[in-house]
N, CA, C and O atoms as CSV, one atom per row, in Angstrom:
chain,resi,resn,atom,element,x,y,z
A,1,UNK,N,N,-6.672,5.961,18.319
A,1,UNK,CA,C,-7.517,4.989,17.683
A,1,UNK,C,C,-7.381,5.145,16.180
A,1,UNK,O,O,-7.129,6.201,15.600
A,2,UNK,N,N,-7.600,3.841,15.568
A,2,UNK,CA,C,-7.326,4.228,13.901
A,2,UNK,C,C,-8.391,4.475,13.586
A,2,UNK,O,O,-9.279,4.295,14.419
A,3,UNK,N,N,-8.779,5.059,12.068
A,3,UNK,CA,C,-9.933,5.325,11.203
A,3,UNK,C,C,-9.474,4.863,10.177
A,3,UNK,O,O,-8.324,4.811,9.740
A,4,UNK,N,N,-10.899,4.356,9.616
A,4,UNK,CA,C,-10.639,4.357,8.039
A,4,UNK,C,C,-10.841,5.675,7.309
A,4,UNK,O,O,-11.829,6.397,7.444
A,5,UNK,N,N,-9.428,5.993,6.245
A,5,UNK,CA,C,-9.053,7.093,5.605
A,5,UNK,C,C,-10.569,7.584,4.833
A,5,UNK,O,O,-10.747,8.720,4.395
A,6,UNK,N,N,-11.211,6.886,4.798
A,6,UNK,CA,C,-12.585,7.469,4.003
A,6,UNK,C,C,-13.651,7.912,4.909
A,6,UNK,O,O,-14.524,8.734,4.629
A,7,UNK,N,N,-13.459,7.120,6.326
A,7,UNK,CA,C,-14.442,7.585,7.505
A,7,UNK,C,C,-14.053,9.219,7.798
A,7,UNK,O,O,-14.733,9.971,8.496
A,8,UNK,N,N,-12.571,9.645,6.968
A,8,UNK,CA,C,-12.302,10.802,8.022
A,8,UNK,C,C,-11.156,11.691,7.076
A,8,UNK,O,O,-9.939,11.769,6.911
A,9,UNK,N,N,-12.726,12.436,6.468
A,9,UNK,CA,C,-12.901,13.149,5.515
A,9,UNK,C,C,-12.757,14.711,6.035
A,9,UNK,O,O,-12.334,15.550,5.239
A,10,UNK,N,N,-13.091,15.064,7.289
A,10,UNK,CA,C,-13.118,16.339,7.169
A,10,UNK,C,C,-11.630,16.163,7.771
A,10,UNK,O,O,-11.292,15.158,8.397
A,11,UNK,N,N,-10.892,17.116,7.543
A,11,UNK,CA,C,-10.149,17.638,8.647
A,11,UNK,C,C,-9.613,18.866,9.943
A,11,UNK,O,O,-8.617,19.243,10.560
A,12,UNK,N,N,-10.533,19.021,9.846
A,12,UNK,CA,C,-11.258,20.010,11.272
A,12,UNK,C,C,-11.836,19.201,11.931
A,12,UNK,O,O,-11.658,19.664,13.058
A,13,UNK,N,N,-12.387,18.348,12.051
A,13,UNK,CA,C,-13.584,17.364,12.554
A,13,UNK,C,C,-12.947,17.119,13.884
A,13,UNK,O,O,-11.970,16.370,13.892
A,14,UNK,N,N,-13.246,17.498,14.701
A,14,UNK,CA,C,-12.875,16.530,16.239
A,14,UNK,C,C,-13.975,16.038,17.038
A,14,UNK,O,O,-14.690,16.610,17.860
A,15,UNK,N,N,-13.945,14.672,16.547
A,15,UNK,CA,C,-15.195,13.686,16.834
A,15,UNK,C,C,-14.924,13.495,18.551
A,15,UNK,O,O,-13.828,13.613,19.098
A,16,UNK,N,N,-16.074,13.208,19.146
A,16,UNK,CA,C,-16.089,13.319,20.158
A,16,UNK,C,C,-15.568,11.669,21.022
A,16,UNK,O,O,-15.013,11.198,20.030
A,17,UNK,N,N,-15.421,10.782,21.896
A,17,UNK,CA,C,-14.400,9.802,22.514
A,17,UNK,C,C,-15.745,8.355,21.584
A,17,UNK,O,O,-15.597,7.523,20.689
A,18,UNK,N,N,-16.768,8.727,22.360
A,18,UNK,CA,C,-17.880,7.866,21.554
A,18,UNK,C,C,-17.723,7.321,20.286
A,18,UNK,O,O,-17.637,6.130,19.984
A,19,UNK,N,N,-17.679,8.791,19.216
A,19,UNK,CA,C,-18.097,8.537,18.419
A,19,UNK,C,C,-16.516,8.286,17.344
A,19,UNK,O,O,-16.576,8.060,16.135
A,20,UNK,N,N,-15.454,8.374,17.989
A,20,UNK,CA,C,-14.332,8.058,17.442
A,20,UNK,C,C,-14.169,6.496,17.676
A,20,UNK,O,O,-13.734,5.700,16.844
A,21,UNK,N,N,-14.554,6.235,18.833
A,21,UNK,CA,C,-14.937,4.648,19.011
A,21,UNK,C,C,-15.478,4.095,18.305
A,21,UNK,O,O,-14.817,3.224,17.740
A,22,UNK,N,N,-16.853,4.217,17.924
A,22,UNK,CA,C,-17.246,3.869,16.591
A,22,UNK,C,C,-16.906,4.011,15.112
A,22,UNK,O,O,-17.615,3.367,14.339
A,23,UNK,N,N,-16.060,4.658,14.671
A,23,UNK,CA,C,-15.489,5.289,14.112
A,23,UNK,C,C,-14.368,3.654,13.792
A,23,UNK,O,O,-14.509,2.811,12.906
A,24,UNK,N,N,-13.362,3.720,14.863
A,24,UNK,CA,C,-12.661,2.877,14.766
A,24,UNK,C,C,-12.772,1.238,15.249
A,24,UNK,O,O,-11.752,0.557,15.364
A,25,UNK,N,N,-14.183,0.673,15.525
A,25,UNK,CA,C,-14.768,-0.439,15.166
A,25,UNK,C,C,-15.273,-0.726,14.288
A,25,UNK,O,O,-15.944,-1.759,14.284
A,26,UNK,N,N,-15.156,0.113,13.117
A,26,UNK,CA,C,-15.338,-0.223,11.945
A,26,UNK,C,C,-14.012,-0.928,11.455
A,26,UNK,O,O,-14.109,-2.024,10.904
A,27,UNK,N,N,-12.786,-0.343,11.635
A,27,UNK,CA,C,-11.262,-0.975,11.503
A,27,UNK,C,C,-11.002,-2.357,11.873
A,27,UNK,O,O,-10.503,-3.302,11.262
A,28,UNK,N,N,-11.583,-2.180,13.304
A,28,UNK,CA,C,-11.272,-3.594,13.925
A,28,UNK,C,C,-11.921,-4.602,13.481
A,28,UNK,O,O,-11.384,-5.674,13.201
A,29,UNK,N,N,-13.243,-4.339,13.364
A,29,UNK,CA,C,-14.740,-5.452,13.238
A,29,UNK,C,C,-14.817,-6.511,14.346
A,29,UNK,O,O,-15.021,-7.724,14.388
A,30,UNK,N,N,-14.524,-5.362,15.376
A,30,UNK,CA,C,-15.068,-6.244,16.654
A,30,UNK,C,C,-15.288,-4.819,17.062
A,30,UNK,O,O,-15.115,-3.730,16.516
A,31,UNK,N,N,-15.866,-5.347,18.566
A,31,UNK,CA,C,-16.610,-4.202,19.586
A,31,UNK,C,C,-15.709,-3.688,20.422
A,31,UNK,O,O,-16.013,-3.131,21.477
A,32,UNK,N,N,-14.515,-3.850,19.989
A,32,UNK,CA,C,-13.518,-3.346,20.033
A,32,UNK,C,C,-12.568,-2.496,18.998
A,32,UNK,O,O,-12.205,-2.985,17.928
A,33,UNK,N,N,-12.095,-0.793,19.543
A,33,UNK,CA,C,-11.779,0.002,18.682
A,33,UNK,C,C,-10.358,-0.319,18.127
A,33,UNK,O,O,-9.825,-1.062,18.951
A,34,UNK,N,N,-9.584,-0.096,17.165
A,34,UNK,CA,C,-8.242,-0.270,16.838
A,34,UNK,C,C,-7.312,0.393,16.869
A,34,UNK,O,O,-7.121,1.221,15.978
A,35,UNK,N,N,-6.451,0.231,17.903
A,35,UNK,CA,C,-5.560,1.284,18.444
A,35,UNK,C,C,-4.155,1.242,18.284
A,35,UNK,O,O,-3.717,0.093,18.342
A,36,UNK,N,N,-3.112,2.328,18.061
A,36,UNK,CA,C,-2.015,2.076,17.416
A,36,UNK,C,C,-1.314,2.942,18.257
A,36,UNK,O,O,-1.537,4.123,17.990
A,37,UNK,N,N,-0.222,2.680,19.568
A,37,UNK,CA,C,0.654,3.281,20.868
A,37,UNK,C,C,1.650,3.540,20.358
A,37,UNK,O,O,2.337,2.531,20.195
A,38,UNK,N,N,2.107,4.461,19.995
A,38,UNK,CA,C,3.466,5.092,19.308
A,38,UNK,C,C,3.611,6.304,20.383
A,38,UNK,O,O,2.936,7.025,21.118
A,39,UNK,N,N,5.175,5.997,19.908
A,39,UNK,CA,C,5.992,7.114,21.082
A,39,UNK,C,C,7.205,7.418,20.631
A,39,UNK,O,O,7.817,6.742,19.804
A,40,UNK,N,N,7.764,8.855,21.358
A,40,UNK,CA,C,9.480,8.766,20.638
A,40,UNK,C,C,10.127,8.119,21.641
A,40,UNK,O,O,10.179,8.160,22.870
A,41,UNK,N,N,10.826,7.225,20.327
A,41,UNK,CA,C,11.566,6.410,21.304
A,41,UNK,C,C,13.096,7.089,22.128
A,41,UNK,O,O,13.583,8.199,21.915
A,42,UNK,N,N,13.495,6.266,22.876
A,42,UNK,CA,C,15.185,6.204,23.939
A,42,UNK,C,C,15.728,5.672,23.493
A,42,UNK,O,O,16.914,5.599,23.815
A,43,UNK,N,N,15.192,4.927,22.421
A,43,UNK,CA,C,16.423,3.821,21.965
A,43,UNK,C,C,17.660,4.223,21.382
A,43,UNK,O,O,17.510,5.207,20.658
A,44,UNK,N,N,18.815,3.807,21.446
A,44,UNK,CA,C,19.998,3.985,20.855
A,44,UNK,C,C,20.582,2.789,20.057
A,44,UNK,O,O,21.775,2.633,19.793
A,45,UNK,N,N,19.446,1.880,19.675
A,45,UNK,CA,C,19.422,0.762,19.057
A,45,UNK,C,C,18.581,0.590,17.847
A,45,UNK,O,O,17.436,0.320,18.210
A,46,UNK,N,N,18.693,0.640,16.482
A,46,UNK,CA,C,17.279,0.502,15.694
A,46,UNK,C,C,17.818,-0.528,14.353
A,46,UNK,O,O,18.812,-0.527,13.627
A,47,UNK,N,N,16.841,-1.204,14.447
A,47,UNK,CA,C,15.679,-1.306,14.769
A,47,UNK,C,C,15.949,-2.326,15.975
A,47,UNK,O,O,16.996,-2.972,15.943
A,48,UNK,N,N,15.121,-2.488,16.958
A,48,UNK,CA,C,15.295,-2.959,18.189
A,48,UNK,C,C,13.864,-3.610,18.585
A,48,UNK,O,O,12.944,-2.793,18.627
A,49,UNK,N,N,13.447,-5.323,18.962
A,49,UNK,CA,C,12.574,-5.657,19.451
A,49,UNK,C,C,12.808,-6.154,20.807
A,49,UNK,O,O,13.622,-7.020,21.129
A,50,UNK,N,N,12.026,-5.528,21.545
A,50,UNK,CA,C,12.079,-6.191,23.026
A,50,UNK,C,C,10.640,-5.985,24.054
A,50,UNK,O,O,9.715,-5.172,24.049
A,51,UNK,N,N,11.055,-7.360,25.045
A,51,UNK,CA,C,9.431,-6.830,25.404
A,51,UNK,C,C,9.594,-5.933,26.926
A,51,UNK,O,O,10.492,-5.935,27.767
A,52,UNK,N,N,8.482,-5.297,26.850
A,52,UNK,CA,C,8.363,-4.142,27.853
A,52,UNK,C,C,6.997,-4.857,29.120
A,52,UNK,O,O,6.107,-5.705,29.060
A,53,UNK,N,N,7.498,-3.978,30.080
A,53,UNK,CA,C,6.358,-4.704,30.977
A,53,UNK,C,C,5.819,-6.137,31.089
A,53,UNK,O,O,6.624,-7.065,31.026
A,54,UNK,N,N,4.731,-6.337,31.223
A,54,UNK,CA,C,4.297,-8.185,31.196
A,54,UNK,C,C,3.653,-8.452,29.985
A,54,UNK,O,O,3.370,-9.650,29.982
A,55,UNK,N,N,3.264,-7.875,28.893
A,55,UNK,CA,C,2.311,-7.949,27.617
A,55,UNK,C,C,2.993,-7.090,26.514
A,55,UNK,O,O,2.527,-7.242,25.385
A,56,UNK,N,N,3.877,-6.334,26.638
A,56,UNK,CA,C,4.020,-5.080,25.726
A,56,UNK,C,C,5.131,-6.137,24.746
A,56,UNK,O,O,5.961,-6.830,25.336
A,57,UNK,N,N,5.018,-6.154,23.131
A,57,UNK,CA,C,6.435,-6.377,22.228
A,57,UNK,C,C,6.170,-5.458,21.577
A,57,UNK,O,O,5.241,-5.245,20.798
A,58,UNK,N,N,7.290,-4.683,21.999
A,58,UNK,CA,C,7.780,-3.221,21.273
A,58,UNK,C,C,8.822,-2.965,20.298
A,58,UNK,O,O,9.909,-3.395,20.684
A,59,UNK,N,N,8.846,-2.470,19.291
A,59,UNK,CA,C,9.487,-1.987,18.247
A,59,UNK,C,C,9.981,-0.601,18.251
A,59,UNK,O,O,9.285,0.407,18.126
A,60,UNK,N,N,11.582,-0.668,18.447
A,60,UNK,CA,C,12.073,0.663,18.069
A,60,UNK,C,C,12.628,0.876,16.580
A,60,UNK,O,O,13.178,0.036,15.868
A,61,UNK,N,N,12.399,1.948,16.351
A,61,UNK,CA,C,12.509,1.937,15.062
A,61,UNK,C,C,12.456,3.693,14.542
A,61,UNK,O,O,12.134,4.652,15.245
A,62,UNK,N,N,12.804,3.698,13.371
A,62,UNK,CA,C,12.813,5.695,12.764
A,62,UNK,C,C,12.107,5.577,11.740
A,62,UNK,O,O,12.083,4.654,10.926
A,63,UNK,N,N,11.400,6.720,11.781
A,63,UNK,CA,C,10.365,6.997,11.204
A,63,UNK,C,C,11.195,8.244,10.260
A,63,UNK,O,O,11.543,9.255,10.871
A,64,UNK,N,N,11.515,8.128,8.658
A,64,UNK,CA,C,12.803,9.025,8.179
A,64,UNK,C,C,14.006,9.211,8.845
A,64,UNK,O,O,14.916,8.538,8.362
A,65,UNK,N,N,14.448,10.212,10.219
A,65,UNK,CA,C,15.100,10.723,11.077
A,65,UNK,C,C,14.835,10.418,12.840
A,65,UNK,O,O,15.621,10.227,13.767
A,66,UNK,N,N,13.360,10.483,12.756
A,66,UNK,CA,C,13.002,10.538,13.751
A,66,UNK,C,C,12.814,8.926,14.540
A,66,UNK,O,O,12.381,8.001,13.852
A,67,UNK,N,N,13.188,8.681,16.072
A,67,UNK,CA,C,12.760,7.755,16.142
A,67,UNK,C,C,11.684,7.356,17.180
A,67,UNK,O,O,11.341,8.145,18.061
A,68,UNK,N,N,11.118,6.017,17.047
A,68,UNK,CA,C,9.699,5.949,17.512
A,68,UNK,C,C,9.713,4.522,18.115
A,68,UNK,O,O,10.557,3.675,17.824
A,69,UNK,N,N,8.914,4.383,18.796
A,69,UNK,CA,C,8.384,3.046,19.718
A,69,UNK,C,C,6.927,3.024,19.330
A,69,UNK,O,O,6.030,3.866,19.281
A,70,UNK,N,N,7.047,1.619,19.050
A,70,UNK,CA,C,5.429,1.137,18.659
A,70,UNK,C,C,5.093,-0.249,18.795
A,70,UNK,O,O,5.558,-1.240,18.231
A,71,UNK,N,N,3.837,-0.070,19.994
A,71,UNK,CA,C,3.503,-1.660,20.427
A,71,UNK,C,C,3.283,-2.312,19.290
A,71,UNK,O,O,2.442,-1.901,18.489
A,72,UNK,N,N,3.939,-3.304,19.094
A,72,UNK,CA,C,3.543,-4.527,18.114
A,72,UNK,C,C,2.399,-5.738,18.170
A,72,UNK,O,O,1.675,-6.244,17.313
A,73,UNK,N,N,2.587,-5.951,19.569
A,73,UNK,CA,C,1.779,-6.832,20.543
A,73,UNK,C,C,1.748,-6.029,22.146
A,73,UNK,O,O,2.559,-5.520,22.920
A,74,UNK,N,N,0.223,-6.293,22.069
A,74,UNK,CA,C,0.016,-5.976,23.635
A,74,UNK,C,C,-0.895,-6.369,24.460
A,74,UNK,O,O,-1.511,-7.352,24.048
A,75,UNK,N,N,-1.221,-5.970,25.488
A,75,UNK,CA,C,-2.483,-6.198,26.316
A,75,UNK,C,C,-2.740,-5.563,27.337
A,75,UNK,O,O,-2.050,-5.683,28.349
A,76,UNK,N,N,-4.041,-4.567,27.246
A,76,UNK,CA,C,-4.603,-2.939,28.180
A,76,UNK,C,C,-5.031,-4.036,29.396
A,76,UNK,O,O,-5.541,-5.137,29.191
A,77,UNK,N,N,-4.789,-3.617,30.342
A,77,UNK,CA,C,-5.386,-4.268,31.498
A,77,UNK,C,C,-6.302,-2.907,32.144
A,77,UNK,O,O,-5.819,-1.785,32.293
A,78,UNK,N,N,-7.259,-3.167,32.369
A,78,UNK,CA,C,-8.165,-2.279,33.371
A,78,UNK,C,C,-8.726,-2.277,34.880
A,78,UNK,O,O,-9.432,-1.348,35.275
C-alpha cells in the first residue's frame, strides 16, 4: 500500500493492516487504499507492455540493473 512520505516519518514504525489502510486512503481519497504490485520480473524483453490474466496491464521494465513488473492497470477480484 502507498503512504504519503510525510504520513511515514518513523522508520521503525510497523503500523498495523488497519491502520496502514488508513494510512493509504489518504493517497487515494477514496475508501479505498492505494496500492502499487511490483515484482521481479522474467522478462527478457524491456521495456515490455502486455496484458496478464483478464484485468492485469503490466509493465516490464529495470529499475537501474534490476528488473521489475508493475501493474499499470488492474482489477482485485474477491
Amino acid at each position: 500500500m502507498l503512504v504519503r512520505a510525510g504520513d511515514d516519518t518513523d522508520p521503525k514504525a510497523t503500523p498495523g493492516f488497519d491502520a496502514l489502510v488508513a494510512l493509504s486512503t489518504k493517497v487515494s481519497g477514496t475508501p479505498h487504499p492505494a496500492v502499487l504490485s511490483i515484482w521481479s520480473s522474467s522478462s527478457d524483453k524491456f521495456p515490455n507492455f502486455s496484458k496478464q490474466n483478464d484485468h492485469d496491464w503490466v509493465l516490464d521494465t529495470k529499475i537501474g540493473d534490476v528488473p521489475v513488473s508493475i501493474i499499470l492497470a488492474g482489477k482485485a477480484e474477491s
